[in-house]
C-alpha positions as CSV (number, residue, x, y, z in Angstrom):
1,X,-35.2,103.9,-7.2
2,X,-32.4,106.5,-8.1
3,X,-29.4,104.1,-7.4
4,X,-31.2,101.4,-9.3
5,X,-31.6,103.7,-12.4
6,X,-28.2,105.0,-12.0
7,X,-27.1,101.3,-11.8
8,X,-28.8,100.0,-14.8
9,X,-27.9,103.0,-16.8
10,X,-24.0,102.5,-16.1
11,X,-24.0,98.7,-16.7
12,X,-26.1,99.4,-20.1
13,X,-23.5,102.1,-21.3
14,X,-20.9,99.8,-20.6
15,X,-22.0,96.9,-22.2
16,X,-22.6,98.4,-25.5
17,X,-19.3,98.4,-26.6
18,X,-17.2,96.6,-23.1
19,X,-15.9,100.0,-22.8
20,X,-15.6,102.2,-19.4
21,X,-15.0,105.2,-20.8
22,X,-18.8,105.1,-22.1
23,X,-19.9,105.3,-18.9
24,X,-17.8,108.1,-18.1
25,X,-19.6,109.8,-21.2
26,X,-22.4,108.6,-19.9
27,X,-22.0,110.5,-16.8
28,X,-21.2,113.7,-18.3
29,X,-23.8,113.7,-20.4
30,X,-26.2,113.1,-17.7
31,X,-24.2,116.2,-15.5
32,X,-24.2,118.2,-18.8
33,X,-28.6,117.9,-18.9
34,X,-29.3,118.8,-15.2
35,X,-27.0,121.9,-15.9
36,X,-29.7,122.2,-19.2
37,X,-32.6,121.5,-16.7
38,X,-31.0,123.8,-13.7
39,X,-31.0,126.7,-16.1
40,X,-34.0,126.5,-17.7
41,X,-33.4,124.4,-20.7
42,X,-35.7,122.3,-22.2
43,X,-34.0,119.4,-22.6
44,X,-36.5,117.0,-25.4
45,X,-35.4,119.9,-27.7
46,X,-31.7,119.0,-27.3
47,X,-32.1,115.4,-27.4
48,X,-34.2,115.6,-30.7
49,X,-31.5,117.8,-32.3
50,X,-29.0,115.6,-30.8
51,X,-30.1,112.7,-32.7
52,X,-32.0,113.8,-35.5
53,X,-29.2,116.5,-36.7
54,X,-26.9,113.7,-38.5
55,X,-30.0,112.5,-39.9
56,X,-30.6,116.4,-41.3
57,X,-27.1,116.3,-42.6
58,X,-26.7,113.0,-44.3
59,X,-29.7,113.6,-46.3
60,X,-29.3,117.1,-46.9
61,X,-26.2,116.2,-48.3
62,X,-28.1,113.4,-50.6
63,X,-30.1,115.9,-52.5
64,X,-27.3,118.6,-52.8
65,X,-25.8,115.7,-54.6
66,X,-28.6,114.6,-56.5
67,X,-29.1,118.6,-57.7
68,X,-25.6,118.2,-58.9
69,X,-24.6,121.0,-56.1
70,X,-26.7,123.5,-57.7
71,X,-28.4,125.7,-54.8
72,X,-31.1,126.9,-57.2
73,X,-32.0,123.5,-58.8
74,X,-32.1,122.2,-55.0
75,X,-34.5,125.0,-54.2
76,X,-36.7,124.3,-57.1
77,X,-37.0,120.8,-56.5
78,X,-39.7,121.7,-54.1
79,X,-42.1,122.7,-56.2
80,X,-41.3,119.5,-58.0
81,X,-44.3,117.7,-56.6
82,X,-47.7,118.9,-55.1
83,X,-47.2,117.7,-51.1
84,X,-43.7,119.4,-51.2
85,X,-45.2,122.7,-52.4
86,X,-48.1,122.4,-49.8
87,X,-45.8,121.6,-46.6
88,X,-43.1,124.8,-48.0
89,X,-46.6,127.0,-48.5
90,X,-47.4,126.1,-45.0
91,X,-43.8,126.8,-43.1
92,X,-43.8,130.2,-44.6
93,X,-46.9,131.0,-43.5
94,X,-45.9,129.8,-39.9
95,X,-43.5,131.8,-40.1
96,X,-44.7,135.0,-41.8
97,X,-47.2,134.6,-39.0
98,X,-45.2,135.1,-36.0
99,X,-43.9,138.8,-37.5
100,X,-45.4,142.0,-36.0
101,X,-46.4,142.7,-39.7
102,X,-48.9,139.8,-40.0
103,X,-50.3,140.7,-36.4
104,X,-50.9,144.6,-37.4
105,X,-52.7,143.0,-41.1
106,X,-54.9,140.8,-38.6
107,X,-55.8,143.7,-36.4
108,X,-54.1,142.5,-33.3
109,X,-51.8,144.6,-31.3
110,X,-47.9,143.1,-31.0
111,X,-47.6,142.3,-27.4
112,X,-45.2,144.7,-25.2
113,X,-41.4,144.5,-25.3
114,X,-40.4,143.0,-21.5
């Protein structure tokens, strides 16, 4: 099944753009994620960032504009509508509850130090 995959993969790569030298990326790539995976990687957590981080910077870049590259107008167009204020309140809370001081305010102990 593996030379079949490995087939298929090559020829698809390829006939994107007619192009050997995708395959060779292709192959890297692929060399590059069992290194990832041999070392304890998880690799859906690099894929995801691999293709959603243009995304992040493209429209990051829209609203910087659209706040007339003001960081403080760009911040405060959060609170501009009610769902943008409630999914901010909720990351901070995620991640004010990960800190040793929320666990002591809960009554939990902080787990040991390895």
């Amino acid at each position: 099944m593996l030379p079949l995959i490995l087939v298929l993969s090559a020829v698809g790569a390829y006939a994107i753009n007619n192009n050997p030298v995708d395959v060779y990326w292709m192959l890297g790539f692929g060399v590059f994620g069992y290194f990832l995976k041999m070392y304890g990687f998880q690799v859906g957590p690099v894929i995801l960032g691999i293709i959603l981080g243009p995304l992040m910077d493209k429209s990051y870049r829209q609203a910087m504009i659209s706040a007339e590259e003001k960081p403080l107008q760009f911040a405060l167009e959060f609170f501009t509508s009610p769902l943008s204020a409630v999914i901010l309140a909720a990351l901070v809370l995620t991640l004010l509850s990960q800190t040793a001081m929320w666990r002591r305010w809960r009554g939990r102990a902080a787990p040991a130090a390895a």
